[in-house]
mmJSON file of the N, C-alpha and C atoms, coordinates in Angstrom:
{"data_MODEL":{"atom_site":{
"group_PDB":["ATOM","ATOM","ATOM","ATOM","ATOM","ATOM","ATOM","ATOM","ATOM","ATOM","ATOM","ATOM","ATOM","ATOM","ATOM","ATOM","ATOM","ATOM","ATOM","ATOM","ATOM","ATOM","ATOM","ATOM","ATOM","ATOM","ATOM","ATOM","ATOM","ATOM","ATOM","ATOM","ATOM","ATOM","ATOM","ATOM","ATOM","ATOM","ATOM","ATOM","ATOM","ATOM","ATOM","ATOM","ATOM","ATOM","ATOM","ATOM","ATOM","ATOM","ATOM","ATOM","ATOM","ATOM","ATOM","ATOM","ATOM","ATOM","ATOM","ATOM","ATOM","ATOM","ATOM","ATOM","ATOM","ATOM","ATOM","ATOM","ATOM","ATOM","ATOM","ATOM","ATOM","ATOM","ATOM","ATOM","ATOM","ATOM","ATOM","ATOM","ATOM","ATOM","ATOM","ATOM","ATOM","ATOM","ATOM","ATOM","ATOM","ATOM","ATOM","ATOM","ATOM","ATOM","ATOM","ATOM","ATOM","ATOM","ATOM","ATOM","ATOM","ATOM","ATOM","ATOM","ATOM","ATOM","ATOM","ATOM","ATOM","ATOM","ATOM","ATOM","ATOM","ATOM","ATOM","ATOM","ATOM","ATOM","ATOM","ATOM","ATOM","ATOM","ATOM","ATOM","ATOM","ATOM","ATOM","ATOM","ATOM","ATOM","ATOM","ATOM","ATOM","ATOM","ATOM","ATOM","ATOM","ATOM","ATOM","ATOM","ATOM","ATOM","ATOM","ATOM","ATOM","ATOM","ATOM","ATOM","ATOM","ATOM","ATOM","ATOM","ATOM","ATOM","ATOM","ATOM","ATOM","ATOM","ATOM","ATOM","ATOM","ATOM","ATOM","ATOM","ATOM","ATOM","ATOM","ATOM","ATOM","ATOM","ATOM","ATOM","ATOM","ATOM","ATOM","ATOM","ATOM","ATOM","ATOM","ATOM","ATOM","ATOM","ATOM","ATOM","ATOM","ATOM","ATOM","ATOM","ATOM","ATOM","ATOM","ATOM","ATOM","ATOM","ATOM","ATOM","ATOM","ATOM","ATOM","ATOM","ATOM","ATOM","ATOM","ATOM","ATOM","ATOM","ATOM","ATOM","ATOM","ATOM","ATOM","ATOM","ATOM","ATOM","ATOM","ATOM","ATOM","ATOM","ATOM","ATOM","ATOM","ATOM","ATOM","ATOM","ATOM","ATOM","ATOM","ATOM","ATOM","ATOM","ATOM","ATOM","ATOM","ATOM","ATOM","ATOM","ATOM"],
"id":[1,2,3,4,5,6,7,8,9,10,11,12,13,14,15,16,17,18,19,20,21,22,23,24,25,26,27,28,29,30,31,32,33,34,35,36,37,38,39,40,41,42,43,44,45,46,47,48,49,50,51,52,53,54,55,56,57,58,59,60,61,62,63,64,65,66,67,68,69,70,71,72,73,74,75,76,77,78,79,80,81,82,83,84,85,86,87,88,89,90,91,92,93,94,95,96,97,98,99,100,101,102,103,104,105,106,107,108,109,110,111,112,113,114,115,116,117,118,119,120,121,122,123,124,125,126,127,128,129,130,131,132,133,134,135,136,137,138,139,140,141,142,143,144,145,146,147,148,149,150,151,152,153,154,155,156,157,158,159,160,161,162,163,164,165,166,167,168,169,170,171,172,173,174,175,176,177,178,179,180,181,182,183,184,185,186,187,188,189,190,191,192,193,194,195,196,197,198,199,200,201,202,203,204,205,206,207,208,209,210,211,212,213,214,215,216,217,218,219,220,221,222,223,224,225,226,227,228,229,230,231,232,233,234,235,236,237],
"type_symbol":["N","C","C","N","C","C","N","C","C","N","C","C","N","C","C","N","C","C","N","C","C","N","C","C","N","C","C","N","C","C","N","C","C","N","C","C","N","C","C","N","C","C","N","C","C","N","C","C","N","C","C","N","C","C","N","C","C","N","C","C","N","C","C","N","C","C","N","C","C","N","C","C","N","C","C","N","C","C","N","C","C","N","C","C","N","C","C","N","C","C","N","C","C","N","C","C","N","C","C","N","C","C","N","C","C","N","C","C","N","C","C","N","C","C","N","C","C","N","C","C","N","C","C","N","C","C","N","C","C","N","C","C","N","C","C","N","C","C","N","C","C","N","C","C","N","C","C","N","C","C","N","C","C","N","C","C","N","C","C","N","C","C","N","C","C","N","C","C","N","C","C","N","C","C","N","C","C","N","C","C","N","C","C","N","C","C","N","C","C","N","C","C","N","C","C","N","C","C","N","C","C","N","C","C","N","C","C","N","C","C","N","C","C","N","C","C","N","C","C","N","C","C","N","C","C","N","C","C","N","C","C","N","C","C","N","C","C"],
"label_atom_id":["N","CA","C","N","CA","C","N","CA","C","N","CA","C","N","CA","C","N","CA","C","N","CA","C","N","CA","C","N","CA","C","N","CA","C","N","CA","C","N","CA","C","N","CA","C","N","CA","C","N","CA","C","N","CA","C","N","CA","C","N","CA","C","N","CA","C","N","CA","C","N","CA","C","N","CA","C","N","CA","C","N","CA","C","N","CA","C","N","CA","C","N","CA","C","N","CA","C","N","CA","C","N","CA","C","N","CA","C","N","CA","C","N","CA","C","N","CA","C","N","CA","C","N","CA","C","N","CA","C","N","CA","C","N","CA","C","N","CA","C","N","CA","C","N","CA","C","N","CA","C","N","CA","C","N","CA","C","N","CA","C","N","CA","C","N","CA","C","N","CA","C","N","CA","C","N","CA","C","N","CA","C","N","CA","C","N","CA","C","N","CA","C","N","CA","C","N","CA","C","N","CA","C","N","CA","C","N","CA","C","N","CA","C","N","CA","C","N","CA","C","N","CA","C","N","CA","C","N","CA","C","N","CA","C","N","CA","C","N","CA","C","N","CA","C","N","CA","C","N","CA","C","N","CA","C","N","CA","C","N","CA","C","N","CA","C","N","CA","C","N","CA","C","N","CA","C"],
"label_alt_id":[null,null,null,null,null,null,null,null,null,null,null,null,null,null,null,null,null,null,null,null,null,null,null,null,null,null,null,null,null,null,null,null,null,null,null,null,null,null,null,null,null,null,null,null,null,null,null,null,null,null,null,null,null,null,null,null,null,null,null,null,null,null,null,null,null,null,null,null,null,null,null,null,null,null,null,null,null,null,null,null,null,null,null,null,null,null,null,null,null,null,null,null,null,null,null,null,null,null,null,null,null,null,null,null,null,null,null,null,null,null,null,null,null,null,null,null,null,null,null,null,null,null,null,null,null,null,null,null,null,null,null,null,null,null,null,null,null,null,null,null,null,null,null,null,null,null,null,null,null,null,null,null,null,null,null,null,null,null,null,null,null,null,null,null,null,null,null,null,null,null,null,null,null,null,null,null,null,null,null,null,null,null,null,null,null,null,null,null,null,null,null,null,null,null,null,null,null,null,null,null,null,null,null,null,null,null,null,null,null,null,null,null,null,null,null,null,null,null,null,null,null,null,null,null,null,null,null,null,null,null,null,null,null,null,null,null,null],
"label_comp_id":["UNK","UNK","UNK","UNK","UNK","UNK","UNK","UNK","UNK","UNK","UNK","UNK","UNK","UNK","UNK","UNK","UNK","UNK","UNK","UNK","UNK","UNK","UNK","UNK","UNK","UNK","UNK","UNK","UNK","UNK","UNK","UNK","UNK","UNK","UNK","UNK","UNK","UNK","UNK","UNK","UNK","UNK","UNK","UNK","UNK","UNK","UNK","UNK","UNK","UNK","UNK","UNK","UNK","UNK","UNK","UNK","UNK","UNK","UNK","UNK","UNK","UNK","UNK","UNK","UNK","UNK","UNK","UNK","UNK","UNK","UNK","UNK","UNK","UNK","UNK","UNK","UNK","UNK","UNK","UNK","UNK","UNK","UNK","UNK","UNK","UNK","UNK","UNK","UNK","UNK","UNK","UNK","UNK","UNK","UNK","UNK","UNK","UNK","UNK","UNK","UNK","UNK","UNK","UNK","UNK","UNK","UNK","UNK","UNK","UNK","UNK","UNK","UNK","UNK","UNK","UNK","UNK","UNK","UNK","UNK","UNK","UNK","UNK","UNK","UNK","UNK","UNK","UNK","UNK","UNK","UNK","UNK","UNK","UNK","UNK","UNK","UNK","UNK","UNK","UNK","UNK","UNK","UNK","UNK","UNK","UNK","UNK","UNK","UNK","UNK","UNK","UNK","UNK","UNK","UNK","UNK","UNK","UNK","UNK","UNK","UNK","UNK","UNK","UNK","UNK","UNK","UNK","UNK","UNK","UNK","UNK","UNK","UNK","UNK","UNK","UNK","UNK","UNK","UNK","UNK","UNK","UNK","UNK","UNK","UNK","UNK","UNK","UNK","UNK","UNK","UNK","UNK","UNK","UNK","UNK","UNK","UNK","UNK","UNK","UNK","UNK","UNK","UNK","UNK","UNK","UNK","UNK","UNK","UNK","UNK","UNK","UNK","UNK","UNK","UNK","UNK","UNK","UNK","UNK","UNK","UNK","UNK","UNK","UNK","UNK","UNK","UNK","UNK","UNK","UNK","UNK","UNK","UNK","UNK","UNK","UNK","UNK"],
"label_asym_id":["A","A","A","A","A","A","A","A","A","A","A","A","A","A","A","A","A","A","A","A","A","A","A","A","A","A","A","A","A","A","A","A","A","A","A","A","A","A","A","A","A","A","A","A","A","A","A","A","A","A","A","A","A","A","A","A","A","A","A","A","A","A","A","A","A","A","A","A","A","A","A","A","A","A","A","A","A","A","A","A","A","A","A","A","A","A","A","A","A","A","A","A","A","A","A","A","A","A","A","A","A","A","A","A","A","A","A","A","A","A","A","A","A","A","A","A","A","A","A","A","A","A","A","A","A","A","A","A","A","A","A","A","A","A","A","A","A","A","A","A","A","A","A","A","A","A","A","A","A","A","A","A","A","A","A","A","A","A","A","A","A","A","A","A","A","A","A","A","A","A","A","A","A","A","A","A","A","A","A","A","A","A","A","A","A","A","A","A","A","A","A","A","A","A","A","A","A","A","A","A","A","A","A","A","A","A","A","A","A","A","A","A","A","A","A","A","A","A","A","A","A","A","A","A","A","A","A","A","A","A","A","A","A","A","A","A","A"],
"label_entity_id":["1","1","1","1","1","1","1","1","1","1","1","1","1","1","1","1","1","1","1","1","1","1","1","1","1","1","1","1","1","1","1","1","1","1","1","1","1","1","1","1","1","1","1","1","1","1","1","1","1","1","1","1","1","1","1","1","1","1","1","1","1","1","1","1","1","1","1","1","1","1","1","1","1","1","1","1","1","1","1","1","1","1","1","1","1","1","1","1","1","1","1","1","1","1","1","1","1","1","1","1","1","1","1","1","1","1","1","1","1","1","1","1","1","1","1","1","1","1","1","1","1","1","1","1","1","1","1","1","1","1","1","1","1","1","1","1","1","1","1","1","1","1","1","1","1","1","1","1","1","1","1","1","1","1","1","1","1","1","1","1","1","1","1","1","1","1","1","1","1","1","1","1","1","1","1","1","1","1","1","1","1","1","1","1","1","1","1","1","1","1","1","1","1","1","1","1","1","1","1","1","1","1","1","1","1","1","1","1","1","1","1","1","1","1","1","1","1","1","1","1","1","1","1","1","1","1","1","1","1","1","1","1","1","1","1","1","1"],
"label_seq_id":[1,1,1,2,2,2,3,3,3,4,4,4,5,5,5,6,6,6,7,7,7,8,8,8,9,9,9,10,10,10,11,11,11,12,12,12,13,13,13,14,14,14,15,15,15,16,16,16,17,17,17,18,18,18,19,19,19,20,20,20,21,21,21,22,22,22,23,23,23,24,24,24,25,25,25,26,26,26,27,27,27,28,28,28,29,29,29,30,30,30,31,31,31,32,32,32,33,33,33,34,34,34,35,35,35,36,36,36,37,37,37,38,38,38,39,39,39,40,40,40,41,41,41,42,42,42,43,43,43,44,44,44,45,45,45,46,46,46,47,47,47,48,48,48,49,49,49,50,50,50,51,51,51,52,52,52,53,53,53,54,54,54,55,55,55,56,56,56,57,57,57,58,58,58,59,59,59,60,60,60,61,61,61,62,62,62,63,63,63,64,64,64,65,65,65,66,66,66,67,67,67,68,68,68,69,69,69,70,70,70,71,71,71,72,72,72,73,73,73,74,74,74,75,75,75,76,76,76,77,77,77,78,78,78,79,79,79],
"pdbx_PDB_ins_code":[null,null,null,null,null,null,null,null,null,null,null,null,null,null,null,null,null,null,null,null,null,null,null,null,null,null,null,null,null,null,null,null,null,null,null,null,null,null,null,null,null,null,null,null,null,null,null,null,null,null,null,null,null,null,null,null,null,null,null,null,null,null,null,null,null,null,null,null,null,null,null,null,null,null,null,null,null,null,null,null,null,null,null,null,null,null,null,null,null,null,null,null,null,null,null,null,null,null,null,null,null,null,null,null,null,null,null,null,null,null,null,null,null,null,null,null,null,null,null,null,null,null,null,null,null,null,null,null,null,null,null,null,null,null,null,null,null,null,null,null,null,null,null,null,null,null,null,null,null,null,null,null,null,null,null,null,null,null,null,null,null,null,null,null,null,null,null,null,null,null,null,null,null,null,null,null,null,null,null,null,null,null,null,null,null,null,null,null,null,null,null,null,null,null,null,null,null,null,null,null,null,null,null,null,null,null,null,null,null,null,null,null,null,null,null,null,null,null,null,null,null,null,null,null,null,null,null,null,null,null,null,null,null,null,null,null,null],
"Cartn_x":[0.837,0.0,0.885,0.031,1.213,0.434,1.584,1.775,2.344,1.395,1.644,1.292,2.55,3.108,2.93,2.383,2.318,2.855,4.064,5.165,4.179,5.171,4.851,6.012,6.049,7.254,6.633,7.618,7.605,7.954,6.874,6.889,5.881,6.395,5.957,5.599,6.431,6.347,5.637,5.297,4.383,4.429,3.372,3.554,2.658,2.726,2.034,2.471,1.688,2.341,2.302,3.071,3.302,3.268,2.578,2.507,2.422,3.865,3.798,4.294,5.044,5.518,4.627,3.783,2.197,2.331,2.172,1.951,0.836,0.04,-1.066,-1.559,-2.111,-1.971,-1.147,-0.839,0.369,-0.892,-0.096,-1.35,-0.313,-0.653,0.109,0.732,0.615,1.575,1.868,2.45,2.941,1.471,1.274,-0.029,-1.657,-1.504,-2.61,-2.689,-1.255,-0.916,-0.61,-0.285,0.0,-1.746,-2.167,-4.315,-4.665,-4.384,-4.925,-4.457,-2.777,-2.419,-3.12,-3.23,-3.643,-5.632,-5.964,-7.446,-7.162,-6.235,-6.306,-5.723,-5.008,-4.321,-5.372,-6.672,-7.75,-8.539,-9.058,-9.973,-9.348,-7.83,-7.388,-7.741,-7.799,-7.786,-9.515,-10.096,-11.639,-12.299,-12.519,-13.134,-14.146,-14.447,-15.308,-16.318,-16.581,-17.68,-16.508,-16.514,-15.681,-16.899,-15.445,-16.137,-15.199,-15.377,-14.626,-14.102,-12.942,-12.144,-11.044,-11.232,-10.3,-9.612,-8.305,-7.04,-6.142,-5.679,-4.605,-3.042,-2.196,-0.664,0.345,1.327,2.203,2.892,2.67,2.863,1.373,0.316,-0.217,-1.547,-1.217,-2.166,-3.362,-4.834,-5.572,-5.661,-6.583,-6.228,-8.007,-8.708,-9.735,-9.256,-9.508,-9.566,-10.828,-11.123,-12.092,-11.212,-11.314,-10.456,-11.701,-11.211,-11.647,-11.918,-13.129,-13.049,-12.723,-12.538,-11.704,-10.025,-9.649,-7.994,-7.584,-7.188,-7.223,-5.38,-4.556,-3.513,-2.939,-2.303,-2.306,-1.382,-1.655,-0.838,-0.543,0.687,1.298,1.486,1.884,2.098,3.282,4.218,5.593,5.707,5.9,6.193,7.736],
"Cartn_y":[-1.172,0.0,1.239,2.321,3.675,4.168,5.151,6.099,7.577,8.643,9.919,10.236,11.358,11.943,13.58,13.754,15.599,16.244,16.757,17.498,19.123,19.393,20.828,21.527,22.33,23.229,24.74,25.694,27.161,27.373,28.348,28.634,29.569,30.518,31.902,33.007,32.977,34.017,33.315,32.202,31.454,30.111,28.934,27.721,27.291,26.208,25.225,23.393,22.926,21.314,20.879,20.28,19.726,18.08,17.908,16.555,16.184,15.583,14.53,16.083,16.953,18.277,19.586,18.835,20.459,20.734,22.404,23.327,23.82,23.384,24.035,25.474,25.773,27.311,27.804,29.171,29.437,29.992,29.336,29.617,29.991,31.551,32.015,31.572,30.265,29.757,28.088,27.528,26.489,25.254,25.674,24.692,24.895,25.788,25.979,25.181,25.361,24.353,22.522,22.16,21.142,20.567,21.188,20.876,20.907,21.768,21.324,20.247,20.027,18.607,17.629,17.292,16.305,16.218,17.474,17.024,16.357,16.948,16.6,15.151,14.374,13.403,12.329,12.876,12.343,12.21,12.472,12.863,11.982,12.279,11.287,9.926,9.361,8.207,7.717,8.82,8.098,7.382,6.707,5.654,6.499,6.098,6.769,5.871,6.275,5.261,4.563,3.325,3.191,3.702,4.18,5.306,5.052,5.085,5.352,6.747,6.67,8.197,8.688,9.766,10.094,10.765,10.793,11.976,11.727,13.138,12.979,13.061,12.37,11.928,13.454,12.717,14.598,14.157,13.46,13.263,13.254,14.04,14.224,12.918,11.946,10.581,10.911,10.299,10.285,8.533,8.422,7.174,7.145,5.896,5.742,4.767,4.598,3.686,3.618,2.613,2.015,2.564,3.559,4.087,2.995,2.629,1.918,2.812,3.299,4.183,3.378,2.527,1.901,1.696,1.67,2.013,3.017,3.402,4.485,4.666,5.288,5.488,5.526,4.761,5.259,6.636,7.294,8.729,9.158,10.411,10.541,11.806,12.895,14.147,13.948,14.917,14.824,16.413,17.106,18.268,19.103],
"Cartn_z":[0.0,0.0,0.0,-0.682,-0.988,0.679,0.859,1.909,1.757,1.54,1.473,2.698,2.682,4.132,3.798,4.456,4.656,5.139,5.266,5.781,6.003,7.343,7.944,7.75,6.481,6.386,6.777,6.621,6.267,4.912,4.59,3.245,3.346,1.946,1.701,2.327,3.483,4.823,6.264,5.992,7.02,7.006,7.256,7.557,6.575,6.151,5.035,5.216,4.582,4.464,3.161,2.61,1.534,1.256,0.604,0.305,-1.284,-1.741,-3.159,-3.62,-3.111,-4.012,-4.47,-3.277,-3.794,-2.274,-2.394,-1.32,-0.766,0.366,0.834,0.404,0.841,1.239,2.153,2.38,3.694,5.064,6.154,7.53,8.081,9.563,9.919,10.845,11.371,12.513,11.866,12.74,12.452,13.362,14.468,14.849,13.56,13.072,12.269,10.958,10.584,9.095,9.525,11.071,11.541,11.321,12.195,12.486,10.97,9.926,8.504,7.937,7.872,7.58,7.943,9.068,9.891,9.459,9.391,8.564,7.155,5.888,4.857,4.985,5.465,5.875,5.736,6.963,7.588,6.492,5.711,4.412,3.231,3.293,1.83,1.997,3.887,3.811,3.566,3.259,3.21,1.843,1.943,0.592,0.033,-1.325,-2.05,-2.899,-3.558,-4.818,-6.028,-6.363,-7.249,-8.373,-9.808,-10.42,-11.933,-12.978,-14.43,-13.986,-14.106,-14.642,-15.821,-16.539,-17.897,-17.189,-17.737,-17.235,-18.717,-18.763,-19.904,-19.152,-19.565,-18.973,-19.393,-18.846,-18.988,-20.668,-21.159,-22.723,-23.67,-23.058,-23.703,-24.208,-23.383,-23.97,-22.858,-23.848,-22.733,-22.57,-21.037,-20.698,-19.556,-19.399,-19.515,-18.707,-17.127,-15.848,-14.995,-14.289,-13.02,-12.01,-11.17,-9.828,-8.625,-8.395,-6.802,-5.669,-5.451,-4.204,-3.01,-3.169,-1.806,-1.432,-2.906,-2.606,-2.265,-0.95,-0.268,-0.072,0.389,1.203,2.229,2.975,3.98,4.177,5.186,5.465,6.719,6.548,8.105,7.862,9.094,9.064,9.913,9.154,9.706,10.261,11.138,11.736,11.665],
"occupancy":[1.0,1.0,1.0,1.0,1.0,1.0,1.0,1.0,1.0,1.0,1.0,1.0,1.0,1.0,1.0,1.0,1.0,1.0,1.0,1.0,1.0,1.0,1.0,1.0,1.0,1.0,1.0,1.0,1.0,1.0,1.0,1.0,1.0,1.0,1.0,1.0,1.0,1.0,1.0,1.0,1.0,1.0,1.0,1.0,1.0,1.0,1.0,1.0,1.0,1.0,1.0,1.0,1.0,1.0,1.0,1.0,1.0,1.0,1.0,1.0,1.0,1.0,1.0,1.0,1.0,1.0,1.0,1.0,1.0,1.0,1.0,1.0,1.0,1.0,1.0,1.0,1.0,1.0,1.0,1.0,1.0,1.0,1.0,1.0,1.0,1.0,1.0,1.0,1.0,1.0,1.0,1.0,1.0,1.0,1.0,1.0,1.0,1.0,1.0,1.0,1.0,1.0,1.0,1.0,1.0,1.0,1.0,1.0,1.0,1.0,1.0,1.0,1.0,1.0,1.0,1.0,1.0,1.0,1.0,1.0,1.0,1.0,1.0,1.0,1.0,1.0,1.0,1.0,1.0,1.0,1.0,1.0,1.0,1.0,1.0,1.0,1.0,1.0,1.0,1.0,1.0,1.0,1.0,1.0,1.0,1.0,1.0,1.0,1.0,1.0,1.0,1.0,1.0,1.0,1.0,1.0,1.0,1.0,1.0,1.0,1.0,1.0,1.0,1.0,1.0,1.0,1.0,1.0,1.0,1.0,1.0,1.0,1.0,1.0,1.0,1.0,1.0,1.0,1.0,1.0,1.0,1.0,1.0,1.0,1.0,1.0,1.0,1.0,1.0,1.0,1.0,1.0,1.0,1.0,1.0,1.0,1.0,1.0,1.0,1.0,1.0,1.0,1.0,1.0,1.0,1.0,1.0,1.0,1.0,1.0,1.0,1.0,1.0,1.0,1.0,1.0,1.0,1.0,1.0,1.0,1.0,1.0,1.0,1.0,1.0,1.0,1.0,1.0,1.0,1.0,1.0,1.0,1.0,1.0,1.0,1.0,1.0],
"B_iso_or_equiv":[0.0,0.0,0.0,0.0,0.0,0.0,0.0,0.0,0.0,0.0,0.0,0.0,0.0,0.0,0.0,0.0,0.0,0.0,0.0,0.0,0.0,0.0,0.0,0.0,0.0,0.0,0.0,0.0,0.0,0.0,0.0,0.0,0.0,0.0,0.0,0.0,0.0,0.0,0.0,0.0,0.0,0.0,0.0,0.0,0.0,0.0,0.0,0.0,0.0,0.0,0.0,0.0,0.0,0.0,0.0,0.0,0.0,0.0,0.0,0.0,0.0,0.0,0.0,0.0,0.0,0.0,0.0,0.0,0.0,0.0,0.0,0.0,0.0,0.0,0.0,0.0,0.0,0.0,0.0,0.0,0.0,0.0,0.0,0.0,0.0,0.0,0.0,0.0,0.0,0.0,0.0,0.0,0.0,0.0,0.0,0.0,0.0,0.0,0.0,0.0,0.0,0.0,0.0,0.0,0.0,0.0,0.0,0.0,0.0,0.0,0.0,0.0,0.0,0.0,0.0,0.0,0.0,0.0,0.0,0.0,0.0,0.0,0.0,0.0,0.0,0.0,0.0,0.0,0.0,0.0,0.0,0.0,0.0,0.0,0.0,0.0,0.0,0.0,0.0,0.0,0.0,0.0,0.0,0.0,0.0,0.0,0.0,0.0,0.0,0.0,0.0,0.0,0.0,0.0,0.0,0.0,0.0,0.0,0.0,0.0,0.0,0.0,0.0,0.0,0.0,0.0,0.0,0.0,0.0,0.0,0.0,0.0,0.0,0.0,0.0,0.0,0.0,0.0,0.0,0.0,0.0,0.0,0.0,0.0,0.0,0.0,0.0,0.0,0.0,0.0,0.0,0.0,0.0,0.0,0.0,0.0,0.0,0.0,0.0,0.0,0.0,0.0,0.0,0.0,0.0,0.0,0.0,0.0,0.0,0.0,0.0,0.0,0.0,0.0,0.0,0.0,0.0,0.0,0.0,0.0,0.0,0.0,0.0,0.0,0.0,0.0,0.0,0.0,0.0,0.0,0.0,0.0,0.0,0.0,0.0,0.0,0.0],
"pdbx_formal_charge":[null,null,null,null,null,null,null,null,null,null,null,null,null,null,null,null,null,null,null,null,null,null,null,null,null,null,null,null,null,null,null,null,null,null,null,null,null,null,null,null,null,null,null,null,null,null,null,null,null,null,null,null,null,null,null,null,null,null,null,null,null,null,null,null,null,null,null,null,null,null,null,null,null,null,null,null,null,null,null,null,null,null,null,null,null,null,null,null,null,null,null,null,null,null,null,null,null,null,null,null,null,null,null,null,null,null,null,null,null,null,null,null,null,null,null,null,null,null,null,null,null,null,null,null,null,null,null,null,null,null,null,null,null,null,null,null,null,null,null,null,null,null,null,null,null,null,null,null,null,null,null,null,null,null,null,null,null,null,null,null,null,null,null,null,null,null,null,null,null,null,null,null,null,null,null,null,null,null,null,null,null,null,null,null,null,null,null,null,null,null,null,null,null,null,null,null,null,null,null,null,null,null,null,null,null,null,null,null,null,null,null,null,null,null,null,null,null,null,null,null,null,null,null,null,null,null,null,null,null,null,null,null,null,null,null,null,null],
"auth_seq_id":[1,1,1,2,2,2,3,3,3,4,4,4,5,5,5,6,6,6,7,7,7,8,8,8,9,9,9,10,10,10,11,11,11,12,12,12,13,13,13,14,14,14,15,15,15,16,16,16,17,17,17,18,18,18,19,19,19,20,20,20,21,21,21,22,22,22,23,23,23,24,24,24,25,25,25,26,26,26,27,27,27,28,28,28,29,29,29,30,30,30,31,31,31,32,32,32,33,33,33,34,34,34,35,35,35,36,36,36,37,37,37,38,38,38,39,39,39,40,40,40,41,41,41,42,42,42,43,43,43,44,44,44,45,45,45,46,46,46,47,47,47,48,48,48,49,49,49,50,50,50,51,51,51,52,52,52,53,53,53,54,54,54,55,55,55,56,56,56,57,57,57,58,58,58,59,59,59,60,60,60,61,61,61,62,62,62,63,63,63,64,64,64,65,65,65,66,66,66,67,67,67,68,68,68,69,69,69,70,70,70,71,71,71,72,72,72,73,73,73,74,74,74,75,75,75,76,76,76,77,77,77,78,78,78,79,79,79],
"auth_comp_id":["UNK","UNK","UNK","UNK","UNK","UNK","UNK","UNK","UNK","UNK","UNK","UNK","UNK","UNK","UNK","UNK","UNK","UNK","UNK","UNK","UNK","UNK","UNK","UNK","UNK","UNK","UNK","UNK","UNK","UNK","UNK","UNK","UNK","UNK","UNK","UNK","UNK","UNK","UNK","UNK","UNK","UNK","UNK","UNK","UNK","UNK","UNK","UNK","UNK","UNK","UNK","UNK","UNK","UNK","UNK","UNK","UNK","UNK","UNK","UNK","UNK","UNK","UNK","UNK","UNK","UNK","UNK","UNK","UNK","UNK","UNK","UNK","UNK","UNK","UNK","UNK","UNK","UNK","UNK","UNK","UNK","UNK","UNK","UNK","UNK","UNK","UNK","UNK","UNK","UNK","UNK","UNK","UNK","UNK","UNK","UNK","UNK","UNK","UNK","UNK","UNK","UNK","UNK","UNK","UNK","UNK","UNK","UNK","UNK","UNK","UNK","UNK","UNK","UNK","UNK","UNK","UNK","UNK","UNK","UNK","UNK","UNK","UNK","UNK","UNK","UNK","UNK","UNK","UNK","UNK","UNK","UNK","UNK","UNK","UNK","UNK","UNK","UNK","UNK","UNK","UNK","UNK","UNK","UNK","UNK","UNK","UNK","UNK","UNK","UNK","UNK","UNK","UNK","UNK","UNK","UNK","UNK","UNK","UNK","UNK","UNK","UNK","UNK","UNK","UNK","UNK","UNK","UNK","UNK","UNK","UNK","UNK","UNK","UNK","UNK","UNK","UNK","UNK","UNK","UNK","UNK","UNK","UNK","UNK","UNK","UNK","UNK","UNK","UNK","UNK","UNK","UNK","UNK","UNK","UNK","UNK","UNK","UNK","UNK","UNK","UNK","UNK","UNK","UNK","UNK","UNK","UNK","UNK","UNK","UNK","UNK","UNK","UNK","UNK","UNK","UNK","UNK","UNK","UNK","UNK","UNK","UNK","UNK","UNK","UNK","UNK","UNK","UNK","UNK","UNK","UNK","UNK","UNK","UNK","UNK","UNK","UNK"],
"auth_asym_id":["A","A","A","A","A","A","A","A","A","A","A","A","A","A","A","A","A","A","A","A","A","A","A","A","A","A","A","A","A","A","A","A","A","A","A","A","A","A","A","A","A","A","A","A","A","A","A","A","A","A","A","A","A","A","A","A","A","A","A","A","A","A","A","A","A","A","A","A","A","A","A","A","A","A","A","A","A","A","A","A","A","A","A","A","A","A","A","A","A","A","A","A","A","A","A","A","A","A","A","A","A","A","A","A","A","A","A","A","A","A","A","A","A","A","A","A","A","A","A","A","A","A","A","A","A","A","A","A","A","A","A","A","A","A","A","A","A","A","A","A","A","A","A","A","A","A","A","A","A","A","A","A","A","A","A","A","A","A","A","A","A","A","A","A","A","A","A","A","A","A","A","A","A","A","A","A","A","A","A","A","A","A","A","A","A","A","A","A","A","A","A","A","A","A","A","A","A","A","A","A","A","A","A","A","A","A","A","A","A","A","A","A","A","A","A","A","A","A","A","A","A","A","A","A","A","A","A","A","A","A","A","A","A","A","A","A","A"],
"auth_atom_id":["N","CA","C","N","CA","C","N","CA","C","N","CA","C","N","CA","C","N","CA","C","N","CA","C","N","CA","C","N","CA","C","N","CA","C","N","CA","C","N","CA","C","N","CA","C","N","CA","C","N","CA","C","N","CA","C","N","CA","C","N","CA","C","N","CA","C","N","CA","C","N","CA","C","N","CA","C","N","CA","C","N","CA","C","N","CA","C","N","CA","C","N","CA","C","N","CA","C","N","CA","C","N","CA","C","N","CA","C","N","CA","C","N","CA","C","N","CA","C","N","CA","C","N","CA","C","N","CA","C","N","CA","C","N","CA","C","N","CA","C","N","CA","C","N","CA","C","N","CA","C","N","CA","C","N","CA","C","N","CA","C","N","CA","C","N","CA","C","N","CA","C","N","CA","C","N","CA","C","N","CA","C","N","CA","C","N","CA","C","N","CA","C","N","CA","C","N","CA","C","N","CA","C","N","CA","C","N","CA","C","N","CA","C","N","CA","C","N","CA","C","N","CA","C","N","CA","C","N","CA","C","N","CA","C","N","CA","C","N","CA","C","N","CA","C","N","CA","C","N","CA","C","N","CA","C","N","CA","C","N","CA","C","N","CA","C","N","CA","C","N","CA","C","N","CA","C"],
"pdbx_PDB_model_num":[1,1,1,1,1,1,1,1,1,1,1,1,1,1,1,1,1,1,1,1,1,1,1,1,1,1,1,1,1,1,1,1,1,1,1,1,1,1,1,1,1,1,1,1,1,1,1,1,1,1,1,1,1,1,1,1,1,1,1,1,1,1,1,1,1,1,1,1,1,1,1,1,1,1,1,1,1,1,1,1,1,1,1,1,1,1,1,1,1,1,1,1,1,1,1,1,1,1,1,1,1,1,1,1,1,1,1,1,1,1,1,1,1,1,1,1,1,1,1,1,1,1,1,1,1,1,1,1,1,1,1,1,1,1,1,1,1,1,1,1,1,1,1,1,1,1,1,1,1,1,1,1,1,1,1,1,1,1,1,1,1,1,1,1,1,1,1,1,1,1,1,1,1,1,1,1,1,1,1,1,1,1,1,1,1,1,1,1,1,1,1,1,1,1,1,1,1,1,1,1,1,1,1,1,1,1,1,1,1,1,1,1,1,1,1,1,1,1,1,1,1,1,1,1,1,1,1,1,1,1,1,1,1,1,1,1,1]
}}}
């Protein structure tokens, strides 16, 4: 099973978490962006409806999958 981790950095004058190389928004303390990690963390791990989904690839192909709303991630917040 994959495992995305949400890091609590500083960034853009303030605090944010980053997870997989994407940046929150910036929150002005470091407990405020810790308590949002830790919700989004909470939320990725929730199951959904399995569902058909299209996405086009970073070369441009499109591609036509069954996503499993039950393959979920597990996840951690690192401070």
């Amino acid at each position: 099973m994959t495992t995305l981790t949400y890091e609590v950095v500083e960034h853009d004058g303030g605090w944010a978490y980053r997870a997989d190389g994407t940046y929150s928004e910036t929150f002005r303390s470091h407990d405020e962006a810790a308590a949002a990690a830790k919700r989004a963390a909470g939320e990725q791990r929730l199951g959904g409806e399995t569902t058909g989904i299209v996405y086009e690839d970073e070369k441009g192909k499109w591609h036509e999958e069954i996503a499993d709303g039950g393959d979920r991630p597990e996840t951690k917040v690192e401070d």
